[in-house]
Z-matrix of the N, CA and C atoms (Angstrom, degrees):
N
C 1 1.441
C 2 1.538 1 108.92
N 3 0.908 2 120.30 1 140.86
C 4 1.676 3 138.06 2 161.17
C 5 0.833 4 149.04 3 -48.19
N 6 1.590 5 156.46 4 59.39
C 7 1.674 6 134.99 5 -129.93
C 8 1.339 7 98.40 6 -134.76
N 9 0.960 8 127.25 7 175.27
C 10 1.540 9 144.92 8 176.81
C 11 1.284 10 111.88 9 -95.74
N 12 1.116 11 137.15 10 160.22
C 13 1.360 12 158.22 11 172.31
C 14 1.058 13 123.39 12 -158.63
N 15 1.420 14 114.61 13 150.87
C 16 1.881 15 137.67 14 174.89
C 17 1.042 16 121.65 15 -106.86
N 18 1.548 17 129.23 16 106.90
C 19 1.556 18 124.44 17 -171.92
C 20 1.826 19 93.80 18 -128.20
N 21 1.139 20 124.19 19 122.42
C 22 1.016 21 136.16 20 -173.53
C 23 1.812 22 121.09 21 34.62
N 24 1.508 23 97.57 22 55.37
C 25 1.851 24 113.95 23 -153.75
C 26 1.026 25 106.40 24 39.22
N 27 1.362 26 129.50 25 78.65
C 28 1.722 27 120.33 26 162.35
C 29 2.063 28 78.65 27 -160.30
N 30 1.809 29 91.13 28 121.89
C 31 1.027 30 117.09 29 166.98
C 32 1.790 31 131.98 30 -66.22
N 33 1.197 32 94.25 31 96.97
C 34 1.602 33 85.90 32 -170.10
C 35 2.199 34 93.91 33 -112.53
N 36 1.895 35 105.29 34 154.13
C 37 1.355 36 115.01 35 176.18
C 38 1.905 37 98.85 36 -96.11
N 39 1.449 38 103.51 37 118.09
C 40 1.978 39 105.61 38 -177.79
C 41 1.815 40 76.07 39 -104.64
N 42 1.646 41 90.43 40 150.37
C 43 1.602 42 116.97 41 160.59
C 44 1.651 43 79.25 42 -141.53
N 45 1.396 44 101.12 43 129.28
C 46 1.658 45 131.13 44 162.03
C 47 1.523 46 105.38 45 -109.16
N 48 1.485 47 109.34 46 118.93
C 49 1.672 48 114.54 47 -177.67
C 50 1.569 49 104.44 48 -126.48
N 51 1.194 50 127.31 49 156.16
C 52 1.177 51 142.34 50 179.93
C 53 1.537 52 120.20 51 49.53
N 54 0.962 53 147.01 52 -155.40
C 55 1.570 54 170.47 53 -101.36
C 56 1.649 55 122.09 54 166.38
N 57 1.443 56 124.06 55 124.01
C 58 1.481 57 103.60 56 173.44
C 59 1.371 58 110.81 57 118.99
N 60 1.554 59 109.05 58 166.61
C 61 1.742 60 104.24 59 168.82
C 62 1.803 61 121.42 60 -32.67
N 63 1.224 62 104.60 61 137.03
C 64 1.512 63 101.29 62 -162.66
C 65 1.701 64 116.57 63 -114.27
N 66 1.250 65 112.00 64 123.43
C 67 1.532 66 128.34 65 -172.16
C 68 1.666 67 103.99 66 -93.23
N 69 0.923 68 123.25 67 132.86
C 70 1.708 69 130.51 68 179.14
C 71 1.139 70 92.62 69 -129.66
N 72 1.967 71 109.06 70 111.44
C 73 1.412 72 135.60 71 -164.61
C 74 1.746 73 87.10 72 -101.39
N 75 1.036 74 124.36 73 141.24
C 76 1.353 75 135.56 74 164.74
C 77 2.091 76 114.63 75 -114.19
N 78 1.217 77 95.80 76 103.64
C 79 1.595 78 110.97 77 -179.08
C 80 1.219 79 120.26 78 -117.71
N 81 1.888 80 115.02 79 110.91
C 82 1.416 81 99.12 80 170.02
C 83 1.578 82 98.21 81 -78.39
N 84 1.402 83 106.97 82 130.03
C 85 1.759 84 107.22 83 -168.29
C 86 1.408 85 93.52 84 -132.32
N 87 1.493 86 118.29 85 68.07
C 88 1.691 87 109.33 86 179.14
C 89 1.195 88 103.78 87 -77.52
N 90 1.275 89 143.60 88 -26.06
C 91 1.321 90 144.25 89 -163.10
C 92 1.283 91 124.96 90 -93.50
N 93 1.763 92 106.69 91 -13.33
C 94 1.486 93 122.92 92 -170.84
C 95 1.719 94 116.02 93 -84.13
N 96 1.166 95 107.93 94 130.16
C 97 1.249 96 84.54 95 -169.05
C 98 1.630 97 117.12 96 -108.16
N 99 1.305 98 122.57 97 6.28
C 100 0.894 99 142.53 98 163.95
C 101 1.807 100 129.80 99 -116.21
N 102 0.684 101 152.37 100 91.50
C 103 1.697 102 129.35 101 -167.87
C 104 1.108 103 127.16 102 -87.35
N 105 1.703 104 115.98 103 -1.39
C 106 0.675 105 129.22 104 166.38
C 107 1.922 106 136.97 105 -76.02
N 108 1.683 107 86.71 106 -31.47
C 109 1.148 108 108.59 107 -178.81
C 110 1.750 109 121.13 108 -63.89
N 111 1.784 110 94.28 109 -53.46
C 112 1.570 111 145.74 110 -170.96
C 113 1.960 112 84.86 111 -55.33
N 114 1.016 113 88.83 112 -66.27
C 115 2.106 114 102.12 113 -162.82
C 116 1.312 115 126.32 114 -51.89
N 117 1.725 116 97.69 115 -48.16
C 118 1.541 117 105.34 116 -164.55
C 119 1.221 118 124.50 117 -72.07
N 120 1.407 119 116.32 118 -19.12
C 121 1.376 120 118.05 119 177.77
C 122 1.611 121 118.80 120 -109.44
N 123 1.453 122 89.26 121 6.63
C 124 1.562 123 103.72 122 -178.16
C 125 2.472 124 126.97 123 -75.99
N 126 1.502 125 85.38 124 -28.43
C 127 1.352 126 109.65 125 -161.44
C 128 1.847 127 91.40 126 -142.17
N 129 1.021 128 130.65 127 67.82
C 130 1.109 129 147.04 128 152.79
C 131 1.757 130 116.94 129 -71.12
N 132 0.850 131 140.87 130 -6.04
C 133 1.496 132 147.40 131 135.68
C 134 1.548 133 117.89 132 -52.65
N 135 1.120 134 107.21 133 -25.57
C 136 1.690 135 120.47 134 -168.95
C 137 1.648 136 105.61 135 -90.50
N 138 1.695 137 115.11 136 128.22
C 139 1.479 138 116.27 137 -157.43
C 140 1.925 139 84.89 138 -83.83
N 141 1.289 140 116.76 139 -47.15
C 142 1.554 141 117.32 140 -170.88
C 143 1.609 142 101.24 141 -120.76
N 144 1.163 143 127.58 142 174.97
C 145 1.309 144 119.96 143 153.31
C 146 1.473 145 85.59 144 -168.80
N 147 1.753 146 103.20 145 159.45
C 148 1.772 147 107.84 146 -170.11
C 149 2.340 148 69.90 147 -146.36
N 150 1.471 149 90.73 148 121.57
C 151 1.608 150 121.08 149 174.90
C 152 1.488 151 92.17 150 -91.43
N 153 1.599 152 93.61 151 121.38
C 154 1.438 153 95.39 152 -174.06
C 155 1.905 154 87.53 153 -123.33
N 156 0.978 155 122.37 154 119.52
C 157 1.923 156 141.60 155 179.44
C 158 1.624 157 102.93 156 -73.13
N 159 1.106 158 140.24 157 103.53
C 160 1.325 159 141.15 158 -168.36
C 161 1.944 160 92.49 159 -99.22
N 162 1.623 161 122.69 160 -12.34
C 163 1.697 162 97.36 161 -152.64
C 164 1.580 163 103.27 162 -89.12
N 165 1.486 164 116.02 163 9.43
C 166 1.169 165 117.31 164 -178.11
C 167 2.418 166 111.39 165 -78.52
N 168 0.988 167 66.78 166 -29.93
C 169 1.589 168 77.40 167 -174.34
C 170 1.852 169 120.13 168 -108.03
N 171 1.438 170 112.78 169 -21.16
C 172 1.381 171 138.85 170 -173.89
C 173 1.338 172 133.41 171 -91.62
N 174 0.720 173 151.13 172 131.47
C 175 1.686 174 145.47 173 179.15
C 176 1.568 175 96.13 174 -71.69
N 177 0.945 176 148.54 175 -52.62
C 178 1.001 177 149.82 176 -96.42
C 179 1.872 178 122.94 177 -158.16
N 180 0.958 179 145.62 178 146.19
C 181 1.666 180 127.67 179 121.44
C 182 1.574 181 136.58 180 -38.66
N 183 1.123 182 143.25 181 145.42
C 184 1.269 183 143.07 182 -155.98
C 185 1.879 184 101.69 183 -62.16
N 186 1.190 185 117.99 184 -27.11
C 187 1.181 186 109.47 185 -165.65
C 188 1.732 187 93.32 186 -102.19
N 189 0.984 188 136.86 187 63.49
C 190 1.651 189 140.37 188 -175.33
C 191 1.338 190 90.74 189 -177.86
N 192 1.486 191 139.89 190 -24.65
C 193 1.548 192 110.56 191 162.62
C 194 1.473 193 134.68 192 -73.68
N 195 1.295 194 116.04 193 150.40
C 196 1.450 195 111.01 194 -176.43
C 197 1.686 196 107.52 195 -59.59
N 198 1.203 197 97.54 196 -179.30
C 199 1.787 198 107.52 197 168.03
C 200 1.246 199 121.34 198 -46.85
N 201 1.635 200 118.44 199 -73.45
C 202 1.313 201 138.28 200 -167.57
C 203 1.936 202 86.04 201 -53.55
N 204 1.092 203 118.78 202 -68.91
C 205 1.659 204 112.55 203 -177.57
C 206 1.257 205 135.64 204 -39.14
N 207 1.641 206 105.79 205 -33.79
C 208 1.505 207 122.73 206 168.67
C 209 1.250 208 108.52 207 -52.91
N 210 1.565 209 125.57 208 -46.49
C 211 1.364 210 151.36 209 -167.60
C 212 1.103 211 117.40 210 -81.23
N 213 1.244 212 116.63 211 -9.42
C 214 1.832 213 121.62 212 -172.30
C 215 1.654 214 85.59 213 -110.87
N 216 1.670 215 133.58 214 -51.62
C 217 0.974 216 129.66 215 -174.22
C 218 1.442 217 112.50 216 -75.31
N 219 1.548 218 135.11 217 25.24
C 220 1.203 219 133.35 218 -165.45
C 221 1.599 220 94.00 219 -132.58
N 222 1.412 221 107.17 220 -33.69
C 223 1.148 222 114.68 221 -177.34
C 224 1.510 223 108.82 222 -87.39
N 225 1.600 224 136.15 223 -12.53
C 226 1.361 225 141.05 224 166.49
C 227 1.633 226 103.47 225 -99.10
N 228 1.446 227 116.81 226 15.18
C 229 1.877 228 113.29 227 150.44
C 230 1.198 229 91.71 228 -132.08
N 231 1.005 230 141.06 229 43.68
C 232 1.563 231 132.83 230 154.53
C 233 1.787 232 92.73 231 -113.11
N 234 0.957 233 102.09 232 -33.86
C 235 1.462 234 117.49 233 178.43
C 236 2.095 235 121.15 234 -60.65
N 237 1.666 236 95.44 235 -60.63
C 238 1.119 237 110.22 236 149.52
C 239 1.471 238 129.68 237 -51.01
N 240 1.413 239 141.36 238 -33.72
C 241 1.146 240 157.37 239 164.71
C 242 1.565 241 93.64 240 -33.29
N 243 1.215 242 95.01 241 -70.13
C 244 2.294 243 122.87 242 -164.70
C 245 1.081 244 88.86 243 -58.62
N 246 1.513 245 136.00 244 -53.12
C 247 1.404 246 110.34 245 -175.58
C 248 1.712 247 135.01 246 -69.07
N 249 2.075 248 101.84 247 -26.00
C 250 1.342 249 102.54 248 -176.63
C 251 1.900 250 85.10 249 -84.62
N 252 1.168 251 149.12 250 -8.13
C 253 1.162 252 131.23 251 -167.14
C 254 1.394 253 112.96 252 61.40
N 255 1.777 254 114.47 253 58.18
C 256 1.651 255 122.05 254 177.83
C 257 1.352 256 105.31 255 -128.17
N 258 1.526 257 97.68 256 120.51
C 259 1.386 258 118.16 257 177.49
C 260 1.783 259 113.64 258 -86.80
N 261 1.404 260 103.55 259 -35.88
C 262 1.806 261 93.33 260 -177.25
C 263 1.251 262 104.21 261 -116.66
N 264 1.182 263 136.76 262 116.39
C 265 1.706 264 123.11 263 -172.70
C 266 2.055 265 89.78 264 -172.23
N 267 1.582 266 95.43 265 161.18
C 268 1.323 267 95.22 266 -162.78
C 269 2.009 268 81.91 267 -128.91
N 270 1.170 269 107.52 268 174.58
C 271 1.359 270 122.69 269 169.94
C 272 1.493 271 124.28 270 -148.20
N 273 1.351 272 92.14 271 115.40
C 274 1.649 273 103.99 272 -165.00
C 275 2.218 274 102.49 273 -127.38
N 276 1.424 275 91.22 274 152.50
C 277 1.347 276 93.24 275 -175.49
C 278 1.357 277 105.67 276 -69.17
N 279 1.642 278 123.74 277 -170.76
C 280 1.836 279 144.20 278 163.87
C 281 1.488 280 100.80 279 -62.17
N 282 1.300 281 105.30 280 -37.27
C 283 1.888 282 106.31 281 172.42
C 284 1.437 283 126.20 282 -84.17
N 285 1.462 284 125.54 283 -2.01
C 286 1.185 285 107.72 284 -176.55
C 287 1.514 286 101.42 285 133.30
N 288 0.894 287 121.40 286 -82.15
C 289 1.415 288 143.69 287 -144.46
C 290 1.537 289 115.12 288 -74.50
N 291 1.585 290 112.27 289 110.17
C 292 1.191 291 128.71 290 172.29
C 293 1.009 292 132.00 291 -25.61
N 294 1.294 293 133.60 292 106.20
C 295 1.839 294 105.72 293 -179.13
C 296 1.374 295 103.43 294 -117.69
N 297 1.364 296 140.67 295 -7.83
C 298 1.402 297 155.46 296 153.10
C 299 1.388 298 124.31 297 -142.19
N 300 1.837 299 116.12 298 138.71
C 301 1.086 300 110.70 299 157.44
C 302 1.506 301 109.30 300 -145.95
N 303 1.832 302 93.91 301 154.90
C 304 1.321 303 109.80 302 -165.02
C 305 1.510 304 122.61 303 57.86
N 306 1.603 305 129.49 304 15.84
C 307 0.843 306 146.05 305 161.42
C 308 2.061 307 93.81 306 104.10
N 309 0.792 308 125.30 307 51.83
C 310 1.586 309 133.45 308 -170.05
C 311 1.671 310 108.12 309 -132.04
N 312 1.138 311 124.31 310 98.53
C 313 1.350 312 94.24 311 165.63
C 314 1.504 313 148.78 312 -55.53
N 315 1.409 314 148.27 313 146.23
C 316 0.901 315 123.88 314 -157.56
C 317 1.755 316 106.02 315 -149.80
N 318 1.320 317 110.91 316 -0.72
C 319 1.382 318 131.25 317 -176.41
C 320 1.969 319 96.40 318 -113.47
N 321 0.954 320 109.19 319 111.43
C 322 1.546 321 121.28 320 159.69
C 323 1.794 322 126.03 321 -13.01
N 324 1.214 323 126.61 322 65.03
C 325 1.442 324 124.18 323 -148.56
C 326 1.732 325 99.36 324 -69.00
C-alpha cells in the first residue's frame, strides 16, 4: 500500500514491500499510480525494498538535481532511515544505480 510522508516538509509517496535486508528504490514516479503495483514484481532479487516517490516535492529524477538538492534529498533518507529504524540498507535509483550503501555515500553528491 502507498502512504504519504513528511521528511523535512517535503511530501514524498513510500510503498514498503517485502521483509529482510532493505533496498531504498528512489522513483520519480509522477505517472504511477500505484507503487505498489509498478514495484513488486519488478525487483524480485530484492529481500525488502521501501519505494520512496521523489516527483511530489522534486523537479526532477535524482540525476537532474542540482548539488545542494542531492543533499537536501539525502538528508530526508537519512532521515527516513531513523524513522524505519534501518541499520544495513543501500539506496539505489528505478535505474540501477547506487547512490548509497550501508549508509556511505557512493554516487558523487
Amino acid at each position: 500500500m502507498d502512504y504519504t510522508i513528511y521528511l523535512n516538509d517535503r511530501k514524498y509517496r513510500v510503498c514498503d514491500i517485502g521483509e529482510g535486508r532493505c533496498t531504498l528504490m528512489l522513483s520519480y514516479a509522477e505517472d504511477i499510480e500505484s507503487l505498489h503495483e509498478s514495484f513488486s514484481n519488478q525487483f524480485l532479487e530484492i529481500d525488502r525494498m521501501i519505494v520512496i516517490d521523489i516527483s511530489r516535492c522534486w523537479s526532477g529524477d535524482f540525476d537532474s538535481l542540482i548539488k545542494k538538492e542531492r543533499c537536501e534529498l539525502i538528508g530526508d533518507i537519512r532521515l527516513l532511515t531513523d524513522i524505519f529504524w534501518l541499520d544495513d540498507f543501500e539506496v539505489k535509483t528505478d535505474k540501477g544505480k547506487e547512490i548509497l550503501l550501508r549508509g556511505t555515500p557512493v554516487y558523487p553528491i
